[in-house]
N, C-alpha and C positions, 0 to 999 in steps of 0.2 A: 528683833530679828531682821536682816536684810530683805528687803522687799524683791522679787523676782523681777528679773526683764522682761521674760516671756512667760505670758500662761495660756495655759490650753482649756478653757472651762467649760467643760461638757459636751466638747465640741463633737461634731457630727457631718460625716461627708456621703451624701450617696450621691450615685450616676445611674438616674432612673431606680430600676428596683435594687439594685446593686448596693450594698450598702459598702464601702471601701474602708469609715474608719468609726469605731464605734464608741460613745461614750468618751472622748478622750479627755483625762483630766493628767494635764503635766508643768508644771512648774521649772524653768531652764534660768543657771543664774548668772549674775554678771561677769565675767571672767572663766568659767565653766568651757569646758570640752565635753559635751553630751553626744553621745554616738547610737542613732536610732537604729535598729539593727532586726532583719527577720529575713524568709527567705520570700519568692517572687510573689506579690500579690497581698504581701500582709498591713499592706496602709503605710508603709515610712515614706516612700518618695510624695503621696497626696498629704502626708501632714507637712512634708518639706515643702511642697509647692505652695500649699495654704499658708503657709507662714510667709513665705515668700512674696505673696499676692497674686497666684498665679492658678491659686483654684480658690474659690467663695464659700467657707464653710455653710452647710446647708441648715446646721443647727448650732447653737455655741456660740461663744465669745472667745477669739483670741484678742490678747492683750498686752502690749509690748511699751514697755514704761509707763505702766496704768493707763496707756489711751487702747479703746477700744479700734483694732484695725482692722475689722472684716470690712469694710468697704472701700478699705485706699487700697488705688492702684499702684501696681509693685514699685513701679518710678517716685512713688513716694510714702517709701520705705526707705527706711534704711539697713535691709537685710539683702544684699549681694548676695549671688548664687555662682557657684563655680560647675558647671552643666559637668554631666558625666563624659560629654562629650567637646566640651571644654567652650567651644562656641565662639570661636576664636575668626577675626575677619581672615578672610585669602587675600581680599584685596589691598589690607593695609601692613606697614610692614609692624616690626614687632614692637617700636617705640609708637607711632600710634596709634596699636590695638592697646598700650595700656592709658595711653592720653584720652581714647576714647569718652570714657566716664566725663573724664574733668571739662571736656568738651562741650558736652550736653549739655553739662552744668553750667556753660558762657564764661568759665576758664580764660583769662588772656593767656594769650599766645606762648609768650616768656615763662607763665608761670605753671602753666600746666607741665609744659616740656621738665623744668628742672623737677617738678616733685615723679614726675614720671622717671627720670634718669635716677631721683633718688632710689626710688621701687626697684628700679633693671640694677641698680649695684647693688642693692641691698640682698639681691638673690641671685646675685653671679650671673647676671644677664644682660651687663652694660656692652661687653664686646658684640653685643648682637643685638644692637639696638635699632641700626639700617637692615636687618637681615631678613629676606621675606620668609613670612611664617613655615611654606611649607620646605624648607630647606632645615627648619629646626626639629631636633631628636624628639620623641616622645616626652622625656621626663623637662627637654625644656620647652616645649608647649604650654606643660604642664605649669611651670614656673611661671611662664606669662601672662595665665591665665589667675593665678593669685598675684600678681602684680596687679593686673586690671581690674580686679574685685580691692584691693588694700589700696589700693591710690588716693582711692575717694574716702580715706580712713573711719570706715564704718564702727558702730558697735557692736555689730555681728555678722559671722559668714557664714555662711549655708553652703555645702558640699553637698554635692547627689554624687556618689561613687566614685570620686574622682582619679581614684587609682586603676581603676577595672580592667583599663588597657592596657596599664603598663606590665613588664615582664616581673618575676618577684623579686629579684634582687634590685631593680628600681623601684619598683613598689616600698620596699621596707627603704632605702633612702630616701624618700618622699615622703614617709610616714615622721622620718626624725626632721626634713626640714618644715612639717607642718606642726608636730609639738613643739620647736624651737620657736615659729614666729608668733605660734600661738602665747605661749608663754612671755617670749620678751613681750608681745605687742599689751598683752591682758583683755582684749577683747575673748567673745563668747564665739565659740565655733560650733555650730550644728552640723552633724556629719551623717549621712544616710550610707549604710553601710548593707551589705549581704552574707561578709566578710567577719568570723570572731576573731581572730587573728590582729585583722586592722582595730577592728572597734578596742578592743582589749587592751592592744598596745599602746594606744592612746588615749581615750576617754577616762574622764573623771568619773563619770557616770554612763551607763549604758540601758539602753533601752528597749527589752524584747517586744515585739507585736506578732501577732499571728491571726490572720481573718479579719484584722480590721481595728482588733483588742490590744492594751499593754495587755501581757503576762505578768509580767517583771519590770522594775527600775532598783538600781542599786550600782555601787562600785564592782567593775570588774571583778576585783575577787569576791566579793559578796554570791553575787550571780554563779560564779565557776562552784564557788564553794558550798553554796546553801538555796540550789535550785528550789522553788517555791511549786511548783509542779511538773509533771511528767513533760510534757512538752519544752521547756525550759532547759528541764535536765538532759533530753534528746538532743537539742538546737545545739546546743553549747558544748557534745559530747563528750567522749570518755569516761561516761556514764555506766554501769553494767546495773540494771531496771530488772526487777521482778516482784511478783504480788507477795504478799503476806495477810495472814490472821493475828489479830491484837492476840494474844496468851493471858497477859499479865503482866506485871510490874515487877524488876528484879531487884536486888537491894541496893544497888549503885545507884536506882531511878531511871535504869534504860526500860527501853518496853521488851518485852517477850513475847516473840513472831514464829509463827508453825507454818511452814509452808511447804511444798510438794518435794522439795527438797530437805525438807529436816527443820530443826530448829534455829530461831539465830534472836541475839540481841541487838535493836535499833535506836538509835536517840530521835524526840521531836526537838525539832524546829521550834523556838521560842514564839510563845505565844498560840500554842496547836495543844489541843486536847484528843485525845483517844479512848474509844471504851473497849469493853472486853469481847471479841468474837466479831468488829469491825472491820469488814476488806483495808487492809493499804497497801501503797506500792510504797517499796524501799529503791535508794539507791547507792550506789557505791564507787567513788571515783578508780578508775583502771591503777592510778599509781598508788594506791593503799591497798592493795591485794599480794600479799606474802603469796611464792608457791614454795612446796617444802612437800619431803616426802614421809614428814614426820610432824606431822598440823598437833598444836601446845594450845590454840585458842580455842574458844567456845563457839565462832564462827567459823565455819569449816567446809568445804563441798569437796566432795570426790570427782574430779576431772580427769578429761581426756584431753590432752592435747592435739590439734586440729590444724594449726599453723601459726604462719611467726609470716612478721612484716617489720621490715626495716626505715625506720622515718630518722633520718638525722641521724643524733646519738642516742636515737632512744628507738627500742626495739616492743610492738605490739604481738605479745603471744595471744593468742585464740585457744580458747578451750571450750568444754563440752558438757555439763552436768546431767543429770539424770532429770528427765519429764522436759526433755529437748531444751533445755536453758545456755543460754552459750552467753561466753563471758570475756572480757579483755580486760587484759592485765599488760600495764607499760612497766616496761624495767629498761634501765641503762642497758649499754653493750657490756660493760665490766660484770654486771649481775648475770644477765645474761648468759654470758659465757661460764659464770661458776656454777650454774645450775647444770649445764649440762643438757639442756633442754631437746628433745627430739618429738618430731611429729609421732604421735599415736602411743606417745608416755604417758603412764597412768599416776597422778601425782594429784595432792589437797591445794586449793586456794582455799586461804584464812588471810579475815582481817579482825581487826576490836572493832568492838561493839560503839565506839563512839564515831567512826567512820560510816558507819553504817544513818543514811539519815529518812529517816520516814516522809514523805512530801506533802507539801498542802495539797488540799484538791486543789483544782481549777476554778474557783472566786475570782472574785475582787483582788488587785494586784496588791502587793504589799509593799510600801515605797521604805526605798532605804538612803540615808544620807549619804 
């Protein structure tokens, strides 16, 4: 089996009593696009900066081509950091904030310049190579600032949120010229993200935190598709969450759930066991809910319709079930529209029973390749 670049073994960061990352056991591999992903305070940018060399795990071993690196300073690493805030000089113009690096490194003159001019064409930023920094647009800041982390051709980049600022339609452009270099180049990119949209769109693997904990590690659609816990399934949304009682076993092998709403059938998650008259929480993706005013499945709830929200091509109706459960179901505009849909219509959401998925509790995360 290939041996990891980077492992995170056991590692542990507090600030005072603060505990910031907890237990972190993660394996990142050569070539890989990993995208740490939670929302504010959940430990991603302190495991980013710790890898980095820019915070001292307080407990653990990280380890980066089998050498233990909890005590080199970050200058000697070879994990570049792209700041959220780019970190880019004012004083120098845009050819030698990327010469920078090679500088340091006692660079001649001649030769730093050409591998830097190679970096500024390589990313459409040779025309603006005399140009002082703050006369350039956002997204080509942006570009300079991976020039000047790629120059010193690392074998790995560290990103803390480097799109945050930009608007979205420069956002998702930045997103395809970062899976493009990533790919041509084959180094390992770490990404620290807030964002499911960016993480999703690019990473190989994704990585939830919350309080300091993974949740989850798995491929984007692993994660979207077979949340391992409630919190997970929130994060990631589009989720419709409510409790159930185990029933029984039906003859397909789904389980059979009684809940305040009626009866329904659930699938586990491989490798989950359940017994009979045990709480769980079910969940159900928005785009696997059928509405119909004539419900044929076995999963079924009597809704009110409550409103409708237009996102893109795809429209989120809101509904209403009995014991105050409220639900979201995404359909196209073309569905949409054949339904006929009106606020305060009384109409069945059903789905199959194998859309329906029972969650782990909250353990030990479950890694997935």
């Amino acid at each position: 089996m290939t041996q990891p670049l980077v492992v995170f073994d056991n590692v542990v960061k507090h600030f005072g009593s603060y505990q910031a990352v907890e237990r972190l056991n993660l394996e990142i591999y050569k070539g890989e696009f990993v995208a740490i992903m939670g929302s504010s305070g959940c430990g991603k940018t302190t495991t980013l900066r710790m890898l980095a060399g820019l915070e001292k795990p307080s407990e653990g071993e990280i380890r980066l081509n089998g050498e233990r690196i909890n005590d080199l300073y970050s200058w000697q690493r070879e994990t570049p950091l792209v700041w959220q805030n780019l970190a880019l000089f004012p004083f120098l113009n845009v050819l030698e904030n990327v010469e920078f690096g090679l500088r340091m490194r006692g660079m001649a003159k001649a030769q730093r310049r050409k591998k830097a001019l190679h970096w500024l064409e390589r990313l459409d930023l040779a025309e603006f190579a005399t140009r002082d920094i703050s006369l350039l647009s956002g997204g080509q800041r942006q570009r300079v600032a991976l020039a000047r982390s790629l120059v010193t051709e690392p074998p790995m980049l560290l990103l803390d949120e480097p799109l945050s600022a930009l608007d979205a339609h420069l956002s998702v452009r930045m997103q395809g010229v970062l899976t493009g270099l990533q790919k041509d180049l084959g180094i390992t990119f770490v990404y620290v993200t807030h964002s499911q949209s960016e993480a999703f769109a690019m990473a190989d693997r994704v990585v939830i935190m919350s309080r300091g904990r993974v949740e989850q590690i798995g491929t984007p659609q692993a994660v979207f598709l077979e949340p391992h816990n409630r919190f997970v399934a929130e994060f990631v949304g589009g989720k419709n969450i409510f409790p159930g009682t185990v029933a029984g076993f039906d003859d397909s092998g789904l389980i059979r759930l009684d809940s305040a709403q009626g009866s329904f059938v659930a699938r586990l998650p491989q490798g989950k066991s359940v017994s009979a008259g045990e709480a769980v929480t079910v969940c159900v993706s928005a785009e696997h809910i059928e509405l119909t005013m004539q419900p044929v499945r076995h999963n079924r709830l009597a809704c009110t319709v409550v409103g409708e929200e237009f996102i893109g091509s795809m429209v989120n109706v809101y509904l209403e079930a009995s014991g105050d459960l409220e639900l979201k179901v995404q359909k196209t505009h073309a569905d949409y529209n054949r339904l006929g849909v009106n606020c305060g219509q009384r109409l069945y959401a059903e789905w199959e029973g194998v859309h329906a998925l029972i969650l782990r509790d909250g353990g030990a995360p479950v890694m997935a390749a």
